[in-house]
C-alpha positions, 0 to 999 in steps of 0.5 A: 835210261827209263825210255831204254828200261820201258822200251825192254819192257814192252819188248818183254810183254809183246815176246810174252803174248807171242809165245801165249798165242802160239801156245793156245794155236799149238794146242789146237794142232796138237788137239786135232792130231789127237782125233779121228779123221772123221772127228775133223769137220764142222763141229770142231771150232765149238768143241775146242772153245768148250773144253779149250778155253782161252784167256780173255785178252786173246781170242782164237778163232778154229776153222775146219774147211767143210772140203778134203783135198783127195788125191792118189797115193804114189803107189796108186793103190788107194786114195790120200785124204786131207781136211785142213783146220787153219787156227788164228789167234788175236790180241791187243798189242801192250800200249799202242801197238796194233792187233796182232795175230798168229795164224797155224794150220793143221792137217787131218790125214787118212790113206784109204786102200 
């Protein structure tokens, strides 16, 4: 009966720190739908450690790729800009567990005409 009360526990911490790491990646995404396009580049990583701290068990990591994906619009009137922003966040699993990570990606989004 304790290994299966201990082994819920774990199960407990680990959905816990899953749903924390999601939640402090989410926030990026949802941070950069917030922003301009031309807010997305390579100062991005920096601002969001500023004014988006994270605890200290979990450390995230925010990569802007320097270069946009273009491509026409269906109508061929203009041109579709995307920048892309992959999030990744790392903790220690509880006891011996091993690392883990959950990894989002964002997109900034502009349509020139």
């Amino acid at each position: 009966l304790l290994g299966v009360l201990i082994a819920g526990h774990q199960g407990t911490a680990t959905t816990l720190h899953q749903t924390q790491a999601f939640l402090l990646a989410d926030d990026v995404v949802e941070a950069i739908g917030a922003l301009r396009y031309d807010e997305v580049g390579p100062g991005l990583a920096a601002e969001i450690d500023k004014q988006m701290p994270v605890p200290p068990q979990y450390k995230r990591t925010v990569e802007a790729d320097p270069k946009e994906d273009i491509s026409e619009t269906t109508d061929k009137k203009g041109k579709f800009r995307v920048k892309i922003v992959k999030i990744k966040v790392v903790w220690e699993g509880p006891g011996e567990e091993e690392r883990r990570t959950i990894r989002l990606v964002a997109l900034s989004t502009k349509v020139d005409r």
